[in-house]
matplotlib code that plots the C-alpha trace (Angstrom):
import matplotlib.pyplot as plt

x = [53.1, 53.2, 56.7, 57.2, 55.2, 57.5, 56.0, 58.6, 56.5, 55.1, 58.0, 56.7, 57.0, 54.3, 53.2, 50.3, 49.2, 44.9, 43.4, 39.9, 37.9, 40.6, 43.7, 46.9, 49.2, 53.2, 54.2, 57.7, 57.9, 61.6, 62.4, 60.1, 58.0, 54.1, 50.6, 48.4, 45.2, 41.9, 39.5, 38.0, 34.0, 33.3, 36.4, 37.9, 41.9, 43.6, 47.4, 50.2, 53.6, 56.4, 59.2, 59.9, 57.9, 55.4, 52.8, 49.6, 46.5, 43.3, 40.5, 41.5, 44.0, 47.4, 50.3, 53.5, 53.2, 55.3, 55.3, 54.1, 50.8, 49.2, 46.2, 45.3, 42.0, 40.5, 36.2, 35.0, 34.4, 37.1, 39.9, 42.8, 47.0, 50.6, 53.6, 57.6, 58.6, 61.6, 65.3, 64.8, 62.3, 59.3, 57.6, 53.7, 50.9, 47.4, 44.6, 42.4, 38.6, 36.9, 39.6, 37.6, 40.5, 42.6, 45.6, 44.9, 44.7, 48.1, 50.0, 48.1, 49.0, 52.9, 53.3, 51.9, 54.3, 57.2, 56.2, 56.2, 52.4, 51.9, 54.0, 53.5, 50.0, 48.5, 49.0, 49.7, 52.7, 51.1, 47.9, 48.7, 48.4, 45.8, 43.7, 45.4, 44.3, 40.4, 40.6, 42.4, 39.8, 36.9, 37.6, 39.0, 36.1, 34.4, 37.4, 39.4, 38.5, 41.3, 41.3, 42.6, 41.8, 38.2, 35.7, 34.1, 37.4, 37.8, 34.3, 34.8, 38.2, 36.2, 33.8, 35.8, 38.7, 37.8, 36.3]
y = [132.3, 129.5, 126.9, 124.4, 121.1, 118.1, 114.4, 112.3, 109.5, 112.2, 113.9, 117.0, 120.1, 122.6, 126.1, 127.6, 131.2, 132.2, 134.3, 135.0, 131.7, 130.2, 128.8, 129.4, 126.3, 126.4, 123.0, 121.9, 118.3, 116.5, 114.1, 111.3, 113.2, 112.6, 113.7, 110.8, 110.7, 112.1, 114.7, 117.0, 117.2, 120.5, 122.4, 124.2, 123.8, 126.8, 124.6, 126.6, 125.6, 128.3, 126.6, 123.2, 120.9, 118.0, 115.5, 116.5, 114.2, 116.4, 113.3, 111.3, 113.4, 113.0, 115.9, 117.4, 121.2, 124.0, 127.8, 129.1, 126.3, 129.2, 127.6, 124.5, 124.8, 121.8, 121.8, 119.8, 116.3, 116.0, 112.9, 115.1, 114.3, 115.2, 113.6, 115.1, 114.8, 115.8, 115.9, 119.2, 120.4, 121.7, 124.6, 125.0, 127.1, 126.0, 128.1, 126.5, 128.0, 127.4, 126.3, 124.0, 121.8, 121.1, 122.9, 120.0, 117.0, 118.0, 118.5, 115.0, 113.3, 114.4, 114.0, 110.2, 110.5, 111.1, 108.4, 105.8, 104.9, 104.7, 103.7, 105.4, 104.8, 105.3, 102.0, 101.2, 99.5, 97.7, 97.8, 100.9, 102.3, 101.3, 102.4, 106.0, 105.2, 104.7, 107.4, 110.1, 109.0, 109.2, 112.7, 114.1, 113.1, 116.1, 117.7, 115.1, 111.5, 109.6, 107.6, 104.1, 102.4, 101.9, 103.7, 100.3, 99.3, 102.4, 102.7, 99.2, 100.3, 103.3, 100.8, 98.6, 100.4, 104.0, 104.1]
z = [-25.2, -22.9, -22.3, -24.6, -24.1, -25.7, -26.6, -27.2, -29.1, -31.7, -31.7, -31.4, -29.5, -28.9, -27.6, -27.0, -27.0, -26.3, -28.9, -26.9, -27.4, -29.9, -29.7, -31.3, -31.6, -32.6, -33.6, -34.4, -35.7, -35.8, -38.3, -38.2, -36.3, -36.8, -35.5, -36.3, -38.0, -36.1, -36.1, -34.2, -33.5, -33.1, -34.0, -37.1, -37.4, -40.0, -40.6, -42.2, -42.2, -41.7, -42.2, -43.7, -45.4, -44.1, -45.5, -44.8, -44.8, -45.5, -45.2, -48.2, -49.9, -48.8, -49.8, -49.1, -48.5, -47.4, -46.7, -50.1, -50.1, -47.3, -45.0, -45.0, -43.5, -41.5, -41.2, -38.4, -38.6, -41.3, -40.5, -40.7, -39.8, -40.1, -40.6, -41.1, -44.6, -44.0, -42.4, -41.3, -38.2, -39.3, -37.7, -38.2, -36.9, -36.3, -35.3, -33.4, -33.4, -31.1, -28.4, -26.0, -24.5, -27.1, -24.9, -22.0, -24.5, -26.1, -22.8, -21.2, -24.3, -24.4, -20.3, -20.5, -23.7, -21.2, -18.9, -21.6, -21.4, -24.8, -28.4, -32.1, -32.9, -29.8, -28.5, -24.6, -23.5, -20.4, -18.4, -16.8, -19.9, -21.1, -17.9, -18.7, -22.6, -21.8, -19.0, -22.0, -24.7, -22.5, -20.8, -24.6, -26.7, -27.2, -28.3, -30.4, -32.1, -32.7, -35.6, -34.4, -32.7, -34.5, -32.4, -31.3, -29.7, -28.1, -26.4, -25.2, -24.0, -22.2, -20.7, -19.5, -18.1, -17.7, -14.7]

ax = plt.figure().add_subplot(projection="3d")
ax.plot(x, y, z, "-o")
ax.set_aspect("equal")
plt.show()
């Protein structure tokens, strides 16, 4: 099992332990805590939530679930997100088949996180970010599609400023 990887904007911690070709993810999510919207191209995520209880977006359906709900399971191509529904941390597990580089976009995401590049939603709090945005979204995209900025904006974002 690997250190903990924190991103304060997310408010989430991680950890990350290979199972061959897949991943195994430990996430804790603090109050207010959140993992927005997205999906994944050519991954399958298996959620479950060990302790606490957190609203989970499957595509369109949005619900609270907890322990005794079991897997959520998470077919790729499906929009998919996670936010705290509680006062409580919440501690989930998320098998990640196959793994591709899911590990590196979680750690990028949470150390630009630290540095302040970005706020809730994605968004870039100055130019530098932005060129760190368009540089993230452009390496990443194999691996995860976020869900906003609308794809448009974010290949002219690549185009423009990931270089």
């Amino acid at each position: 099992m690997s250190d903990q990887t924190y991103d304060p904007v997310h408010r989430a911690r991680y950890t990350f332990e290979p199972d061959g070709e897949n991943l195994w993810v430990d996430t804790w999510l603090e109050p207010g805590g959140a993992l927005p919207p997205h999906l994944h191209p050519n991954q399958e995520e298996r959620w479950s939530v060990a302790e606490g209880e957190v609203r989970f977006q499957l595509g369109s359906e949005k619900r609270v679930i907890g322990p005794q709900d079991g897997e959520m399971i998470v077919q790729p191509g499906t929009k998919h997100g996670l936010t705290s529904s509680s006062d409580q941390v919440v501690h989930l597990r998320c098998h990640v088949i196959p793994a591709l580089n899911l590990q590196e976009f979680l750690e990028d995401s949470a150390a630009a996180a630290r540095e302040g590049l970005f706020m809730r939603g994605g968004i870039p709090k100055s130019l530098r970010g932005a060129r760190w945005a368009a540089r993230f979204l452009k390496r990443h995209r194999e691996d995860v599609v976020m869900t906003f900025p609308p794809r448009f904006v974010q290949s002219a974002m690549i185009g423009l400023l990931g270089r």
